[in-house]
N, C-alpha and C positions, 0 to 999 in steps of 0.2 A: 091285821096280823095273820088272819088266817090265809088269806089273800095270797101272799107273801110264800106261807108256807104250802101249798099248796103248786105257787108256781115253782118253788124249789124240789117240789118231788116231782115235777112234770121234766124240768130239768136233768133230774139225775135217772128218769124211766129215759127220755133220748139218749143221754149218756152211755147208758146199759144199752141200750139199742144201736147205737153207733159199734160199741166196741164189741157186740157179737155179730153184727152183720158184716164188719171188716175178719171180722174171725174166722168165720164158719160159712161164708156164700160162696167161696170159690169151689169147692168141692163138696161132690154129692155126699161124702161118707163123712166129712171135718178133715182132719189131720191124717197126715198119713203115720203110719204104723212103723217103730225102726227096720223091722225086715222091710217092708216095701220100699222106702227110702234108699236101704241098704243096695234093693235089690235094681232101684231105677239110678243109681249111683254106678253099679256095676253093667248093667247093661249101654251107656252113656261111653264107657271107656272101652267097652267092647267093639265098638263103629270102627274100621278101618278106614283110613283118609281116602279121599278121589284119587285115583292114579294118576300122576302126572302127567302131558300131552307134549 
């Protein structure tokens, strides 16, 4: 029984371990901040197209 329960906590420690390393590795700081979103959001629509040839 203990057995058992044990492998179910090893279980739900990768669990936790999957769902913060899909969380949190892509970026050095975590998440970005609504201003900075806001502000890479804005800067994105500021790019004027290639001039046509």
């Amino acid at each position: 029984m203990g057995l058992i329960l044990l492998e179910a906590l090893a279980a739900g420690l990768v669990f936790i371990l999957i769902i913060w390393w899909t969380m949190f590795s892509g970026r050095n700081k975590g998440e970005l901040h609504d201003e900075d979103a806001a502000e890479a959001d804005h800067d994105a629509t500021d790019r004027k197209p290639p001039p046509k040839v």
